[in-house]
C-alpha positions in Angstrom: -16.3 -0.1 3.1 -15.2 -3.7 2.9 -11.7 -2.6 3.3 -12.0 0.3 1.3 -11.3 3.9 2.4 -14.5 4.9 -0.2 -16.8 3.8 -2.6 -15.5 1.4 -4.9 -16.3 1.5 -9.1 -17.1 -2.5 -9.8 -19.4 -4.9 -11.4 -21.5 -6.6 -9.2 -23.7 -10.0 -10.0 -25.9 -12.4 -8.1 -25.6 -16.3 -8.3 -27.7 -16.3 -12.2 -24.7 -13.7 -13.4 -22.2 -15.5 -15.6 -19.6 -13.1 -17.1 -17.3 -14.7 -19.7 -13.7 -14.0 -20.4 -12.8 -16.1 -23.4 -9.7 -17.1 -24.1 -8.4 -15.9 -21.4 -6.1 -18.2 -19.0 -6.3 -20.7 -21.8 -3.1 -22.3 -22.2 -1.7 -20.5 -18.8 -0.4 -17.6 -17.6 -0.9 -15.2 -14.7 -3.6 -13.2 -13.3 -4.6 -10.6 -10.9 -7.6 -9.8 -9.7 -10.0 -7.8 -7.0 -13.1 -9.1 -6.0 -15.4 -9.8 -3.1 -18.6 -11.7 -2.0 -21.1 -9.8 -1.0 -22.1 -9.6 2.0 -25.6 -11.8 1.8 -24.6 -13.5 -1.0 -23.6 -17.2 -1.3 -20.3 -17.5 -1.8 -19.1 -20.1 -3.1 -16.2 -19.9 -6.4 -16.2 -15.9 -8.0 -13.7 -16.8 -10.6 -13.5 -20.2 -12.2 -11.7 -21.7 -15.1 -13.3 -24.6 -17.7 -11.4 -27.6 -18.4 -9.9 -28.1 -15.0 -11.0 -27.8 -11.3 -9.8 -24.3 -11.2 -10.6 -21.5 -9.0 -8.6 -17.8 -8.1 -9.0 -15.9 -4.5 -12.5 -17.0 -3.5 -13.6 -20.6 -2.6 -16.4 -21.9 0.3 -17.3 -19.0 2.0 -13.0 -18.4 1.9 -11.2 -15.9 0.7 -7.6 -15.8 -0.4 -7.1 -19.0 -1.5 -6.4 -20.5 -4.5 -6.7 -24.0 -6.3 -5.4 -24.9 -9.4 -6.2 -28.7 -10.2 -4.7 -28.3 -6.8 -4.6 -26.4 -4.1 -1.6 -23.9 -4.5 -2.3 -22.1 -1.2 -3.5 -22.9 2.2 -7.4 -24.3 2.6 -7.7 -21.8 5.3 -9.9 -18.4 5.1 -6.8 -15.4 4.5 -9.3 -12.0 4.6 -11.3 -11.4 7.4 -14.0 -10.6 7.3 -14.1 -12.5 3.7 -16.5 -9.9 1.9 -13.6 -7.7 2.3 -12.2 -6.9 -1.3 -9.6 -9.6 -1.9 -6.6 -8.2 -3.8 -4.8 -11.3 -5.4 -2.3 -11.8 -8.0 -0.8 -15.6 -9.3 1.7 -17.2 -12.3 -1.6 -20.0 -12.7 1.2 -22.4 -11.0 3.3 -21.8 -8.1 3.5 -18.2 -7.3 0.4 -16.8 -5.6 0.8 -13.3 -3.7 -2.2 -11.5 -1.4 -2.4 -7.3 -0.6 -3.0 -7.1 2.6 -2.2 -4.3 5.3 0.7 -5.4 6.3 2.1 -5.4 2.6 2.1 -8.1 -0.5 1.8 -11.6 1.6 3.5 -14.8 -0.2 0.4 -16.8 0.5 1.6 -19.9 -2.2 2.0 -23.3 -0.4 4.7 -23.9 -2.1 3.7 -26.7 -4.4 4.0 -26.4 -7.9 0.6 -26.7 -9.7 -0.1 -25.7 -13.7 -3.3 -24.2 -15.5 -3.0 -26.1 -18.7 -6.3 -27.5 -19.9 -7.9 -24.6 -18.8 -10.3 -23.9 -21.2 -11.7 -20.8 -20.6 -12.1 -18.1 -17.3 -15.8 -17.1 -16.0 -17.6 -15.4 -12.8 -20.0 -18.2 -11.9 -19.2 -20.2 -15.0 -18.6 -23.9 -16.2 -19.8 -24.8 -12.3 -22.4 -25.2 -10.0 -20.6 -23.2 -6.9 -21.7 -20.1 -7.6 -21.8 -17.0 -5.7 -22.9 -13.4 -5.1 -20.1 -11.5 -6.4 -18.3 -7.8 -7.2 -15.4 -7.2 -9.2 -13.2 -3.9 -9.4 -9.9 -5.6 -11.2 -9.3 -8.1 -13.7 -5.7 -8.4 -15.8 -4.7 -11.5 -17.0 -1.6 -12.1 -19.2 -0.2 -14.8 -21.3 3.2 -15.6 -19.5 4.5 -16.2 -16.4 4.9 -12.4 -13.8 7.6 -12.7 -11.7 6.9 -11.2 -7.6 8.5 -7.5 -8.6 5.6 -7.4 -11.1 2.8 -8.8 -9.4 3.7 -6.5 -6.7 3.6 -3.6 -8.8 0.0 -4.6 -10.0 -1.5 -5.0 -6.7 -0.1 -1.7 -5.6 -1.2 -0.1 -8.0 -5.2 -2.0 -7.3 -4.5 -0.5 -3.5 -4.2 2.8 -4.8 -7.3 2.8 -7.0 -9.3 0.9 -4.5 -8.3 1.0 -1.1 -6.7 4.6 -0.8 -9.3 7.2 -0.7 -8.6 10.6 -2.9 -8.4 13.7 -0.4 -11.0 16.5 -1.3 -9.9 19.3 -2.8 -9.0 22.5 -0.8 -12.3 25.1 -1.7 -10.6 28.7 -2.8 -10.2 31.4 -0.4 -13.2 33.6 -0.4 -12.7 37.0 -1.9 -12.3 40.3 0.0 -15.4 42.6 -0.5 -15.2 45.3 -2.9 -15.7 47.8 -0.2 -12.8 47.0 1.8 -9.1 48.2 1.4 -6.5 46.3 0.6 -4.5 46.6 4.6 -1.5 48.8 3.8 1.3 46.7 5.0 0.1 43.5 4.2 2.1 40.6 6.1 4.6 38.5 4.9 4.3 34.8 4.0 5.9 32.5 7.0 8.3 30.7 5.9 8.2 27.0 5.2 9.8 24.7 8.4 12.7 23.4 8.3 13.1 19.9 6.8 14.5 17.6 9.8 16.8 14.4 9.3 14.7 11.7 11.3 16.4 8.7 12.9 13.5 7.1 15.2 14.9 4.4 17.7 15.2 0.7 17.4 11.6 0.0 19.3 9.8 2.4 16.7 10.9 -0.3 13.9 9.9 -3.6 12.6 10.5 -6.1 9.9 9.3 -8.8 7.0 12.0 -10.9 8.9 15.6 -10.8 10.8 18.5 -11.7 12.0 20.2 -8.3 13.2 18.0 -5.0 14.0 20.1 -2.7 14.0 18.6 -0.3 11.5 19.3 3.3 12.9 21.6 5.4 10.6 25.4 5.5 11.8 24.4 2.3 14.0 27.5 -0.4 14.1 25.8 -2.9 11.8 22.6 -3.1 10.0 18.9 -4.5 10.2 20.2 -7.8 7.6 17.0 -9.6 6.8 16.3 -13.6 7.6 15.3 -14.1 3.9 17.3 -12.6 1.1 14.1 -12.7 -1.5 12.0 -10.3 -3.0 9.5 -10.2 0.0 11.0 -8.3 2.1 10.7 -5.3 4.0 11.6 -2.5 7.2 8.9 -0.1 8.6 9.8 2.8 10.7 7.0 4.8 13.2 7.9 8.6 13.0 5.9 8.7 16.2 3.4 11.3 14.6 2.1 12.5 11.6 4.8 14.4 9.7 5.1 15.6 5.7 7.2 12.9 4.1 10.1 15.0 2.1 12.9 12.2 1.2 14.5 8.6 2.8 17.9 7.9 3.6 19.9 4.8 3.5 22.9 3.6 4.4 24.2 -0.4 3.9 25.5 -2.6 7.0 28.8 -0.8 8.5 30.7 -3.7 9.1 30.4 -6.0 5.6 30.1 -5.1 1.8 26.4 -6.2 2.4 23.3 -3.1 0.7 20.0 -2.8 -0.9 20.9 -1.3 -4.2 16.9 -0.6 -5.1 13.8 0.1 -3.3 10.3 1.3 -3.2 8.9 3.2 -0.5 5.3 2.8 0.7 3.3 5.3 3.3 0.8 5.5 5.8 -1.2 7.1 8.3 -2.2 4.1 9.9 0.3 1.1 11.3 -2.3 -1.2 9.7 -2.4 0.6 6.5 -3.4 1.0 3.5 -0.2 2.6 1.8 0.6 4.1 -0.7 3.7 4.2 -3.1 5.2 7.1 -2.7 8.6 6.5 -4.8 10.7 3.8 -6.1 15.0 4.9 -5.7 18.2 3.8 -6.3 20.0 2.5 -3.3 23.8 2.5 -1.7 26.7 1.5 -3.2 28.7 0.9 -0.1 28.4 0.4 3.6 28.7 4.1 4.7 27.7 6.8 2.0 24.4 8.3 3.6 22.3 8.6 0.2 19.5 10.9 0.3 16.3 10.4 -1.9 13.5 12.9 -2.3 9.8 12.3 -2.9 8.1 13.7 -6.0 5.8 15.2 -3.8 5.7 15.4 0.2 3.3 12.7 1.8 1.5 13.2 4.7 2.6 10.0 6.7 3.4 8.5 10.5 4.3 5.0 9.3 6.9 4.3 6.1 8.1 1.2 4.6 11.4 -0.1 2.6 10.4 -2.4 0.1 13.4 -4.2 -1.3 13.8 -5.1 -4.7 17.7 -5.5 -5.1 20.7 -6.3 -3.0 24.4 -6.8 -3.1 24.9 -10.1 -0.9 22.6 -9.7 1.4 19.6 -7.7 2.3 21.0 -5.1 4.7 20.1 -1.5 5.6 20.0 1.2 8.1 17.6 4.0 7.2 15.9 7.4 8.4 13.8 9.9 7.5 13.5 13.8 6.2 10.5 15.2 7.0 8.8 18.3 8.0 6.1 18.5 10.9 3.1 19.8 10.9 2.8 23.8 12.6 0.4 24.3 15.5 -2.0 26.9 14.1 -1.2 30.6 14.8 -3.4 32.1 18.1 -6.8 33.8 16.7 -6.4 37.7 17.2 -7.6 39.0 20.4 -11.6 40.6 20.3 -11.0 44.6 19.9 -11.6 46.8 22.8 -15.0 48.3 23.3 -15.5 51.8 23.0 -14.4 53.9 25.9 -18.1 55.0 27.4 -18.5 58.8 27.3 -17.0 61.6 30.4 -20.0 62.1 32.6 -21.7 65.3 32.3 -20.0 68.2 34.5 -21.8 69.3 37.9 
C-alpha cells in the first residue's frame, strides 16, 4: 500500500525517533530519498538539515516539496494522498525531481537556492517539527547529480519499491508411476509470431509538443515542445501484449533524431513502470532501427524516455511484440460405456 504494489522493507519512527546521518549533506551536494508519513502520525519535517532552515520532500502535512534556506519547489502538497511513499531526488540547490506515475516530474521552482552551512542531516533532528515517519531509501553524495542521474536513481527506487516481484511459477506435478508414458506424445506449439506494432496517433501522448506525428513511415515526426532531458512519448498497444523490441525512426522531413533512450513499461496507463532497456537511437531521418529487450515484458502501455538528440527531440516509433494465446479448448468428457444388448426372448 501507500503507492506500493507490496510490502515495503523500511525503518519506521514515531515523533521521539531521531536518526542521525553525520556528515552527510555537510558542505552540499545532492540527495535522494524515499520516505513517507504515516498515516496517524504527525507530519511535520521527515528529513531536516542543522545549520540552515533546511528540509527534503516532506514539510506541514505536504509532501513533495522541498526548502532549502528557501523554498526550491512549490509550497503546494505534490503526493496525494501524502502518506504515499514520496520518491524524491535534488542537487541541495536548484534541481529537484519527483517519481511519480506519470514518470520523473521537474518539480524545482526554478530558483536557485544552496545547502552550505548545513551542518548535518537528521529524521526529526536539530528541530521541533517532527513527525511520524518511514524510510525505504536514502543516498546522498558529495557533488552535484545531473537530471540523467537522478533519474536513474529514482527508477531504480520504483523498481525496488513500487513494482511488485511476480511469484514464481510452482513445477508441473509429476505423472504417477503407474501410468505410461502416452506413445505419441504431442509436439510443442510453436511460439507466435512476433508482430511489428504501429498503434494510431489517438493511442499516443507526450511530456510536450509541437507536431504529433509519431507513427512509423508518417510524413514528419512527434518533435517535442522542450528539447531537455525531461522528455518523453508513450504509446497504448491497446492490450496486454509481450514486449519483444522498439523501433524508431527520426523526423522524415529534417536532420532532426533521438540518438539515445530508455524504455519504461506498464500494465497500467497510470503506472508504475519499469525499465525495461536503455538503446542507441537513429542516425538519420529514415533508417527503421530495431532494438530488442533483454527479456520480453509483459506490457499495454510503453514509454520513450529521451536522453540524447541531434537538433531537436524528434521521433516516430512502434512496437514488436507478441500477444498473448487464448488457451486451447479443455478435451471433451469421454463417452460412457455402451449399456449391455438386452437379454434374447
Amino acid at each position: 500500500g501507500h503507492g506500493a504494489a507490496g510490502p515495503v522493507l523500511a525503518v519506521h519512527g514515531s515523533t521521539s525517533t531521531t536518526l542521525d546521518f553525520g556528515t552527510a549533506m555537510v558542505g552540499g551536494g545532492s540527495i535522494c530519498s524515499a520516505t513517507r508519513y504515516l498515516v496517524d502520525g504527525t507530519k511535520k519535517r521527515i528529513l531536516n538539515a542543522g545549520g540552515r532552515n533546511w528540509f527534503h520532500a516532506h514539510h506541514g502535512g505536504r509532501a513533495g516539496v522541498a526548502y532549502y534556506n528557501g523554498w526550491a519547489t512549490s509550497s503546494n502538497n505534490f503526493v496525494t494522498p501524502n502518506t504515499d511513499w514520496v520518491l524524491m531526488c535534488s542537487d541541495g540547490a536548484s534541481k529537484v525531481r519527483l517519481y511519480t506515475a506519470r514518470g520523473v516530474l521537474d518539480n524545482g521552482n526554478g530558483n536557485k537556492r544552496s545547502s552550505n552551512g548545513v551542518t548535518g542531516l537528521y529524521i526529526n533532528g536539530e528541530t521541533s517539527e517532527k513527525s511520524d515517519f518511514a524510510v525505504a531509501e536514502l543516498i546522498t553524495w558529495d557533488r552535484p547529480l545531473s537530471a540523467v542521474e537522478m533519474r536513474t536513481v529514482l527508477r531504480g527506487f520504483a523498481g525496488r519499491l513500487l513494482t511488485a516481484s511476480p511469484p514464481s511459477m510452482p513445477s508441473p506435478p509429476s505423472m504417477p508411476p503407474s501410468m505410461p508414458p502416452p506413445l505419441d506424445p504431442p509436439s510443442p506449439p510453436s511460439p507466435p509470431p512476433s508482430t511489428e506494432l504501429n498503434p494510431v496517433e489517438a493511442s499516443r501522448s507526450y511530456s510536450s509538443q509541437r507536431n504529433a506525428f509519431s507513427m512509423l513511415d508518417s510524413p514528419q515526426a512527434w518533435r517535442a515542445y522542450h528539447n531537455n532531458l525531461d522528455q518523453w512519448m508513450q504509446i497504448d498497444a491497446g492490450e496486454e501484449v509481450m514486449l519483444g523490441g522498439v523501433i524508431t525512426q527520426g523526423r522524415h522531413d529534417q536532420d532532426q533524431w533521438v540518438t539515445s533512450y530508455s524504455v519504461e513499461a506498464s500494465v497500467s496507463a497510470n503506472g508504475p513502470f519499469t525499465l525495461v532497456g536503455k538503446f542507441a537511437g537513429n542516425s538519420d531521418r529514415d533508417t527503421k532501427e530495431l532494438r530488442m529487450l533483454n527479456t520480453p515484458f509483459r506490457a499495454r502501455y510503453v514509454r520513450f524516455i529521451v536522453e540524447s538528440w541531434k537538433s531537436k527531440i524528434s521521433m516516430r516509433a512502434g512496437l514488436l511484440v507478441w500477444y498473448y494465446l487464448p488457451p486451447a479448448p479443455p478435451f471433451p468428457p469421454a463417452l460412457p460405456p455402451s449399456p449391455p444388448s438386452p437379454p434374447s426372448p
